[in-house]
Structures are given as C-alpha cells and as structure tokens.
N, C-alpha and C positions, 0 to 999 in steps of 0.2 A: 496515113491511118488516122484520119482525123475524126472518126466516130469512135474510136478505142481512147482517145484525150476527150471526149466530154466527159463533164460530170457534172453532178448536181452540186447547190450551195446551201449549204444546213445555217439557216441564219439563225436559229439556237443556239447551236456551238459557237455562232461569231459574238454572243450577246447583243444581239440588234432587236431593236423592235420594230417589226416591219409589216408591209399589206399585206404581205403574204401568207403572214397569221389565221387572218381569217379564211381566207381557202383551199388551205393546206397543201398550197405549191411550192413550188424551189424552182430558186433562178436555175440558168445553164449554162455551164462554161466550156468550150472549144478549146481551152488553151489553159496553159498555166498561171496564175495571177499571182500579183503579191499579196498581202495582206487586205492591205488600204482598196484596191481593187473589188476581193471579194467581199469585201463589206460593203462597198457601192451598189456592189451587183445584187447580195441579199437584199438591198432595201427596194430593190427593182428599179436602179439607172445607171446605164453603162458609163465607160471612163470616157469623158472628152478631154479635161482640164489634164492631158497631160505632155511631158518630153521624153520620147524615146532613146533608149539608147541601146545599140544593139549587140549581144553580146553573144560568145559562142558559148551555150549555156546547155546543162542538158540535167533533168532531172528525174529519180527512179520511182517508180509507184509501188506501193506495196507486192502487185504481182511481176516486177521486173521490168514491165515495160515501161521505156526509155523514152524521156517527153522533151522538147526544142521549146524553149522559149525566149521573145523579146523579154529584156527587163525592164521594166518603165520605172521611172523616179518621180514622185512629183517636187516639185522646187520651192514648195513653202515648207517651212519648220514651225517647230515651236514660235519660234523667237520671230519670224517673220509675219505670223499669223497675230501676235502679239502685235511688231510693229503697228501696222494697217491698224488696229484698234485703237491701239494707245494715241497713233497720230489723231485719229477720230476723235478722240476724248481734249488732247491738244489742252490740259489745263488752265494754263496759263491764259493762253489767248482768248478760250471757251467761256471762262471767271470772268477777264476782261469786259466780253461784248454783251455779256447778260448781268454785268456787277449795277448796274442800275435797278435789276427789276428786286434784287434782296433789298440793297439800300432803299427805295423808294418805298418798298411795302413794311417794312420791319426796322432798317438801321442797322448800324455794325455789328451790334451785337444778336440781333435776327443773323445779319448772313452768316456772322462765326458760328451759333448753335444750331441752324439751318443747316449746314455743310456736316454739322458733328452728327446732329441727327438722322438729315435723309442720307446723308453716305453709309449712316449705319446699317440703315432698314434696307439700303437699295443692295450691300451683297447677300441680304435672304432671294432678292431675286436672282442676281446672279448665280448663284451656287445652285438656286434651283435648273435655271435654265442650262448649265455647265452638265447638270445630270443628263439633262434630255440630250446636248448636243451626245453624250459619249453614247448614248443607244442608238440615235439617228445621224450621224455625221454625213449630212448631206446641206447641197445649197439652198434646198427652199427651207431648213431648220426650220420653225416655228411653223410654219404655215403645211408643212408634212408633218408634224408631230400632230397636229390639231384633226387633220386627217384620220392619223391610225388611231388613237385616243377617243377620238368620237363616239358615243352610242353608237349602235346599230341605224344606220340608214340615215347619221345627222354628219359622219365626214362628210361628203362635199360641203354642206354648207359652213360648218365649221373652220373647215381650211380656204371657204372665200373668204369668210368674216375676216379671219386671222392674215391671209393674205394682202387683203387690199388695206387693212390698217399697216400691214406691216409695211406694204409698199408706198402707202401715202408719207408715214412719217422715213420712210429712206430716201423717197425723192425729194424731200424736203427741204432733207440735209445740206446739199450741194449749194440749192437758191440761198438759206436761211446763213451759210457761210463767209459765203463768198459773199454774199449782200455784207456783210457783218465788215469783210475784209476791204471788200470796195468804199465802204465808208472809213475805216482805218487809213486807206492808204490817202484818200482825198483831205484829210485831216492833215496827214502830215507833210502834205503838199501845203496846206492853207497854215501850218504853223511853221513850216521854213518860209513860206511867201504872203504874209499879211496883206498884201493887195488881193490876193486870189480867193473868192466865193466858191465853193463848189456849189453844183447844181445839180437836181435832181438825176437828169439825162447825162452826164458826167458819172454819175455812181452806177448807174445801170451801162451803159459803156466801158466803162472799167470791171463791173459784173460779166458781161458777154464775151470780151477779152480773156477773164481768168477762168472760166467755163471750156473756153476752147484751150487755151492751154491745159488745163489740167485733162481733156480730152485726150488730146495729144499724149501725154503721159500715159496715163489708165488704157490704153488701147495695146501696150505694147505686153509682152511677153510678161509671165507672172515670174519669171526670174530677174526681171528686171524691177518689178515691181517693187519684189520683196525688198531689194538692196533699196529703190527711193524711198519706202519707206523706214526703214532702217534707220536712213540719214536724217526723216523727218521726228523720227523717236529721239534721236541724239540730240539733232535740234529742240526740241520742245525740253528734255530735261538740263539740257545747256543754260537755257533762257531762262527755264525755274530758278535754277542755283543760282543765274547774275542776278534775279528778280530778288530772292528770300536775301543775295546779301548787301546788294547795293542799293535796294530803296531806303531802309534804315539806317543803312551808313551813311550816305550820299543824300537823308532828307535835309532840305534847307528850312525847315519849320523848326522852331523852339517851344515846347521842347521837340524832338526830332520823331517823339510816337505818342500817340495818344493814351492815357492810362489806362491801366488794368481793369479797374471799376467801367471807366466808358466802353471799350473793347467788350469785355463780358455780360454788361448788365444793361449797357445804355440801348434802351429797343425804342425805336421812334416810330411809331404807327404813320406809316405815312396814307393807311384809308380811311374809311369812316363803318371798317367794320372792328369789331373785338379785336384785342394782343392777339391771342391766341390766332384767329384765326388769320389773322395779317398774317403772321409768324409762318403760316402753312402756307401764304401763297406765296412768302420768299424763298418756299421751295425750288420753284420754276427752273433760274439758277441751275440749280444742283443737278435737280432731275435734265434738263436738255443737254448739260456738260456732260454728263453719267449717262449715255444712252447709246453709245456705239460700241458695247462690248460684245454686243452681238456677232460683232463682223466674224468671229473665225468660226461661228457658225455656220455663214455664209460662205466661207473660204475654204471648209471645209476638206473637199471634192480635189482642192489645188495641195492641202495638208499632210505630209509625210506622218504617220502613227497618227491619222486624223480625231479615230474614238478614244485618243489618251490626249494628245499634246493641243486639240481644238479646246475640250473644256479646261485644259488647264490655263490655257491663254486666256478665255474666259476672265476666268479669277483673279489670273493674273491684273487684268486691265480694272477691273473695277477695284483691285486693291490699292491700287496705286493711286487709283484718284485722288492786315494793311492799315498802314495808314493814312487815313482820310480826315484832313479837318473839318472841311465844311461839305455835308454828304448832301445838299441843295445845290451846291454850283459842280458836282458831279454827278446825279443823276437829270439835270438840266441841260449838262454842259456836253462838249464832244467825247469822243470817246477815248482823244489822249488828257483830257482834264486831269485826271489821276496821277499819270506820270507829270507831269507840268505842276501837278499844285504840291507834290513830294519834292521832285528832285530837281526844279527847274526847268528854264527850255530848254537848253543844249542837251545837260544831261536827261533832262526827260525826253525830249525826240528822239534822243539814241535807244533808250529802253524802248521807248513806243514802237519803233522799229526793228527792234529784235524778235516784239511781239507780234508786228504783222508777219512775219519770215516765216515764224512757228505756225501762224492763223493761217500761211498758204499750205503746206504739210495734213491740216486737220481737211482745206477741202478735197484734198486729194486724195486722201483716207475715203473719206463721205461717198467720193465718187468711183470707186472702188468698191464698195461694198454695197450700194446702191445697185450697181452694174448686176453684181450678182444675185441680188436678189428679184429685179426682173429677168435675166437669164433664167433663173430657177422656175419662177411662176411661166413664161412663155413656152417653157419644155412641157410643160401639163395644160397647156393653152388657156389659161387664164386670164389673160391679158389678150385687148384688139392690136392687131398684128402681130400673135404670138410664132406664127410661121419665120416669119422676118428675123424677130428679135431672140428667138432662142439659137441661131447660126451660131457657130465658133468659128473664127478665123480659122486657115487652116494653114498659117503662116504661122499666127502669134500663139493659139492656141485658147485664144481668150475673145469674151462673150463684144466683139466689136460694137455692133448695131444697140446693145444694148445702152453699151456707154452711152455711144452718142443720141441714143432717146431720151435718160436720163437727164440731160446735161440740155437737150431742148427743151425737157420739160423745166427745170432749173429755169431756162431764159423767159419760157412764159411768165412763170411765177412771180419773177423781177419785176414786174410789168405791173404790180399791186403797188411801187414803190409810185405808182406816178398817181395812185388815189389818195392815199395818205399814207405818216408811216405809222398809224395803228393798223391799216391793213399789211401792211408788208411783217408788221409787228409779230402779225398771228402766226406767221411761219414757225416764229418759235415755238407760240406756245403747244401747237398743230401736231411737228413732230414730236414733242415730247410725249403728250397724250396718247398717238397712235402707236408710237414701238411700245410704251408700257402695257398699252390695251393689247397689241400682238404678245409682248414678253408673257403677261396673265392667264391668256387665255389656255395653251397648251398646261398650264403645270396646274391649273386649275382641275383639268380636266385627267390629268395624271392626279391628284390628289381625290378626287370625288367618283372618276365615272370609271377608269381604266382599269382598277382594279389589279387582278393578279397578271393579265394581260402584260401588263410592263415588263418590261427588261432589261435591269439597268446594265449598264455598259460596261465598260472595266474602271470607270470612272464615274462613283458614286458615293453620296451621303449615307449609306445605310441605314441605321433606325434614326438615323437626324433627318432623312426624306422625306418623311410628313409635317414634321415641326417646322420646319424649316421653308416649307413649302406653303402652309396656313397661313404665317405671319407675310411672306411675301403676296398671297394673294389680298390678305387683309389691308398690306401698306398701298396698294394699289388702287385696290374700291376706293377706300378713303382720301389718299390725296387726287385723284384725276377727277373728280367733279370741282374739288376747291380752286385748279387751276384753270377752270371755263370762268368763276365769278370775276368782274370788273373791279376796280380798286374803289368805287363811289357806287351810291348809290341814290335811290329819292330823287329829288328836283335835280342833283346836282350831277345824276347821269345823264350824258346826251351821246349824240352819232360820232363823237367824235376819243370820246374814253372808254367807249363800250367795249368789251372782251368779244370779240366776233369768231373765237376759239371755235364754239361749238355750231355756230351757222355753218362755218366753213369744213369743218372737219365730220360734222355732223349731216350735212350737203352732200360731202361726196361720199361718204357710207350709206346714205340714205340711196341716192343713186345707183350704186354700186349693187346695194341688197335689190333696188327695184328690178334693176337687168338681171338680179339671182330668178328672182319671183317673173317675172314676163318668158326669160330665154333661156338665161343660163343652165339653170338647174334640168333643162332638157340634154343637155348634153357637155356638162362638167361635171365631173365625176371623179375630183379628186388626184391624187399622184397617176399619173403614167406610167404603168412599167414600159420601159424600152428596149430590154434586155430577153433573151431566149428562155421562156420558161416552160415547165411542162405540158402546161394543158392551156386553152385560153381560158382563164379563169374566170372567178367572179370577183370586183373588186371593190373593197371595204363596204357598199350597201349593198350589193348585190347587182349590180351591174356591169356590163360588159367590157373588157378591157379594150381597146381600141385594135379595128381587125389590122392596121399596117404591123402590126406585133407579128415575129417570126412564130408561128405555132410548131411545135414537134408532136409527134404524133404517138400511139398507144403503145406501140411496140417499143419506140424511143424511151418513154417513159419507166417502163420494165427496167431497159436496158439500162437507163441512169440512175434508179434507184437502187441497182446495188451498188455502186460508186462514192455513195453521202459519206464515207469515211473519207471521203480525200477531201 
C-alpha cells in the first residue's frame, strides 16, 4: 500500500528555510524518515550520505494504518563533525606555518593583540553562520543559503558568487597545507641531516605523495572518518599541552621568555605602511588558521540531529581556537627556526615533529570538507563535470570522484611553487579571503534582504541575530581588502613582494562571473530539488525545476495534502 505511506513534508514545522517557500510546494515522502531525513527532504535533497540498518520496525499513523520502515543512522555526531573541523583549524601547526606573516608585519606583540582581537570579531561570524547552518543543514551551506535569501530573480547568481568563492578557498586548503607540510617535513630532514639541501621538486614531491595518501584516507566510509579524525583532534590538542609546557620549561635562552612589556607592547612594523595598519595585516595569521569551521556545515547531510549538533560544532570550533628572541632570523629562517632557537636541536626537532604529525591531521580535515563542498555544488551542476563529481560510492557512501578532483586540483596548484614562493605564497592569502567573502555574503543577505522570510532553526541568536550579524558583516568589509595590500610600497615594490592575492583570486571570480554572464545563467538556476514533490514547481526566480524530477500529479496532490500532519 505504498500510496497510503506517502505524505507531504511541512518544512515550517521542521523550522527550515527552504526553495520551497517561494512556491508553495512540499517535498514527498513514500516512506517513513527520521528526523534528519525530513529535514533534507524539506530543503528539496534526498538522503545519499547514509548507513542502513535494518530493522523490523513498524509504526502507527494517526488513522491506524500500520507503516514498515528501514532505519537509517547517520555516523557523524556532534563531536565527530567537530573533530573534522577542529582538525582543519589544527592550531598549533596552522600558528606555526603562517607565524611569519604576524611577526614580519607587526612583531610579537602585533600577533599576541592580533589573535585577541581577530579571534574575537571572527566568532560574530561564526555564530552568525552557526544560525544559518541550523535553518539549512545541508552540504552546499553557504552557497544554498545565498540562493533562498536572494531577492527575487538574483538567487542563481548569488549562490554562483557565493559558491565558486566558497569553492576556490576550499580547494585551496589541501594545496596551501600540505605545501606548508611538505616544507616542514624537508626541514626536518635537513636539520637531522646538515648535508642535505632540500629542493624545490623535492617539496612538491613530498606534496603529491601526501595528496594521495590523504586521498586514500577521505575516500573511505564517513564512519571511519569520523573516528581518523577523532584521533587527529586528540593529536592536535596533545601537541598544544606539550607545546604551552615544554617550550618555556625546556627554553635554553636566558632569560627563558621574553618580558611582559616586549610580549604586549613591543610592535615592530616590519612595512612601510602605518602601526595600525601593519597591525591589521598581521591578521592574515588568524584569519587562514580561523577558517575551517565551516566544515560541519558541509558535513552536515552525514550529521545525526544535523539542525542542532552541526551549528553547535560550529561554535564549538571557532571557540576553541611564544617565545622568540630574534623575530628576523625567524621570519627569514625555516619553518622549524622557532623550535630550534627555544629549545634546541634535539629537543626542538622533536617538538617540530610533533607539530608536523598534527599539520598531517589538518590536511585531512581540508580534504574532507573540500570533498563535500564540490559534492554539494555538482548535485546542482555548478561545477564542469558536475555529472561525474556529484556520484557517491555506493560501497563507501561518500562523494569519491570528488575527493580525488580536489586533491588534483591541490597538485596543480603546487606547481606555483616552481614560480616563486610569493606565488605559491598567495594560496594563503586566496583562501582566507574567499571562505570569508563566501562566510559574508549569506548572513549579509539574511540581515538586509530576507527579511521575515527567514526561519531560524532550533538553533538561534534571537534578538542577538541582527547585532551580531552587522558587526560580522562589518569585520569582514573591513579586513578583506587590507589582506590583498603588499607589505612595501613606492620604488621599493617590485614582481617579486607584490601581494598577487587579488590577480589571482580576483582572475578566477572574474572568470567564473564571465561563464555566469556568456552560459551559465541560461541554465543555472540555483539548488536542485531531487526529491518527489508536488507539482513541478517554479524555483527561487521563477524558473523551471529540472524535468528528470519525479512529478506527481493533481489528484496525488489532493490526496497528500491531507497528510501535512504527519
């Protein structure tokens, strides 16, 4: 009796904000779902990401009839969805590979009030973006919120904008890492072995190697995931606690920390612009470290109580987010200088390598959340070869092909190492600018355009939702243009300290908008429902939903509208 088990999905009562808003349709369900399910299904995308388990289940409808269902589980929780993030953030090691750009623009007491300050302004963003996950808990987050938020007849473009920044700074991640890591680990090859030079084709070698391995990893089953990442959360806050207690005990410097007054007040301008605005581009730092809380956004779809425990991992992650004598023969110097001019070589090559262990953990976060947020965009054909790359295994349950696009686009990008490394350089700054410009733009647009529209989730800021949402869109405007300026300027800027942030970041949006304007916009059109719904609607500007959509027909629809109780 399987037309007596349909029924419609009232994505009001699930608290969602969805396409479906605008044309007054409701998904439709054949079968009994869980929770997390029908809230998928409201937002118009059925379940892939999941693991069956089958049970002899039966349960009663309000008029007696007797319904069979699988019960499906998914295999991330809270604390897993957290893992994956928190690894992405990977403190320690993240500090580490970018502690050159605070020292070099500001000095130690720039990166200490840099960390106080942007870590403060960046959880207005997160809390903002924590709201939006709990209405839309789905994998393209940001770039489907940008969608249904849109004016009238400006989602598609909206959700490219948002999309393809949000994609450029995730594929980033992986290259920008592991390059970070391939240079750690040839360091401490060259400081056990003083004969040995590493070479450019050497660190990119060692990049393509931990590309495929972390490949290998990311490919498999998201129950396995969770637990690798798990391990790499433990790891990373392992390595904090030997870090905060053994570099101070174990410094070989006298006295063993630099004073208070230096630490807090000593700010060394290392450009030829103003304190101040030095100060804001020792940002960079903070903001690249602080930029993967998004992940359980993304992971959403694989998340047990996705609209409560996703934005709370959120929060979680962005909550949680030395001494140096001479800060010239450290931002000069390699990247284990730091441990080496603290605590020695022995004992600093062993800390240095505690801190590569944690640096492999963050790229396998990076590539992990990357995955899914091209998975997400090739489901709504966004992306060239979006046929290909939106496949799920049908072994592992996870988005395979995507991995490994990622993770070649990763290998291209290594390939700027062999120009210089201010272009390889820009990776950093690239991602950091585009997740901020994707984090922005959705809560922007929930603060100014959406109006009564919105729906917040069971997880919300209440009347803190606009305040809170202002000062993050304000921290935003304001620091992402300071991080495209060069550290020099006048005579003494040339091709080779030039900030190439914005050529390159600004290149492939520019690009990206031109194929809106020439192609795209004739036939992108925003989220895809893929799901049974009632009518073939019109979706978010008025355009057609894609006809491979199962349609139900007039009488069906009668017949499932009295059902919106269940």
């Amino acid at each position: 009796m399987a037309s007596e088990r349909r029924h419609t999905v009232d994505e009001g009562k699930l608290h969602v904000t969805s396409v479906f808003q605008r044309t007054g349709d409701h998904a439709v369900l054949d079968h009994v779902a869980d929770a997390d399910e029908e809230v998928l299904v409201s937002l118009g995308y059925k379940q892939e990401f999941k693991r069956f388990t089958t049970l002899s289940t039966s349960l009663m409808k309000n008029d007696g009839l007797e319904l069979s269902a699988d019960c499906v589980f998914r295999d991330f929780s809270i604390w897993e969805s957290f893992s994956v993030s928190f690894s992405i953030l990977g403190l320690l090691p993240s500090i580490a590979s970018t502690l050159g750009y605070n020292l070099a623009y500001s000095g130690a007491a720039g990166s200490v009030w840099g960390w106080v300050v942007a870590g403060i302004l960046i959880q207005f963003v997160a809390l903002s973006m924590a709201e939006l996950c709990s209405s839309m808990p789905t994998a393209g987050g940001l770039y489907y919120a940008s969608a249904v938020l849109a004016p009238e007849g400006w989602g598609p473009l909206c959700a490219w904008i948002t999309g393809w920044s949000n994609f450029v700074g995730q594929v980033t991640g992986p290259c920008s890492v592991n390059y970070a890591l391939s240079a750690m680990i040839l360091t401490a090859v060259e400081i056990a072995n003083p004969n040995y030079t590493a070479q450019t084709f050497h660190i990119y070698l060692v990049l393509v190697a931990l590309l495929i391995l972390e490949g290998c990893l990311t490919m498999q089953n998201t129950k396995f995931i969770g637990r690798l990442n798990k391990l790499g959360t433990a790891a990373n806050i392992i390595v904090i606690i030997i870090f905060v207690i053994w570099m101070p005990a174990g410094s070989i410097n006298t006295p063993k920390t630099n004073s208070n007054d230096y630490v807090w007040t000593g700010i060394v301008n290392g450009t030829e612009w103003p304190d101040g605005f030095a100060f804001m581009m020792g940002f960079l730092s903070v903001i690249w470290t602080m930029s993967g809380y998004d992940a359980p956004f993304h992971l959403s779809e694989e998340c047990s109580n996705a609209n409560i425990a996703s934005p709370r991992a959120i929060v979680l992650t962005a909550q949680l987010g030395l001494t140096v004598t001479n800060i010239t023969d450290v931002v000069a110097g390699t990247y284990g200088s730091l441990c080496l001019q603290v605590l020695g070589p022995k004992a600093g090559l062993a800390m240095f390598c505690l801190n590569i262990i944690a640096q492999f953990f963050v790229g396998q976060g990076c590539t992990v959340a990357s995955s899914r947020v091209v998975y997400a965009y090739s489901r709504d054909g966004a992306l060239p070869g979006s046929r290909w790359l939106k496949k799920v295994n049908r072994h592992t349950h996870t988005p395979v092909n995507a991995v490994w696009f990622v993770l070649f686009i990763g290998a291209l990008l290594g390939l700027l190492m062999f120009a210089s490394p201010v272009a390889i350089g820009a990776v950093f700054s690239i991602g950091a600018i585009a997740q901020y410009t994707a984090f922005t733009i959705p809560i922007a647009l929930r603060l100014f355009v959406v109006g009564d529209r919105f729906r917040p989730g069971p997880w919300n800021l209440g009347k803190f939702s606009k305040p809170v949402g202002v000062v993050a869109c304000a921290w935003v405007v304001l620091i992402i243009p300071v991080l495209c300026f060069p550290a020099y300027k006048g005579a003494d800027l040339n091709v080779l300290n030039m900030n190439y942030t914005c050529l390159i970041y600004g290149g492939v949006m520019f690009l990206a908008l031109l194929w809106y304007a020439v192609d795209a916009r004739k036939w992108f059109k925003g989220p895809r429902i893929n799901v049974e719904h009632l009518m073939n609607a019109q979706v978010l500007d008025g355009d057609e939903v894609n006809m491979d959509q199962k349609e139900v027909s007039l009488d069906q629809k009668q017949h499932y509208s009295t059902d919106k109780e269940l």
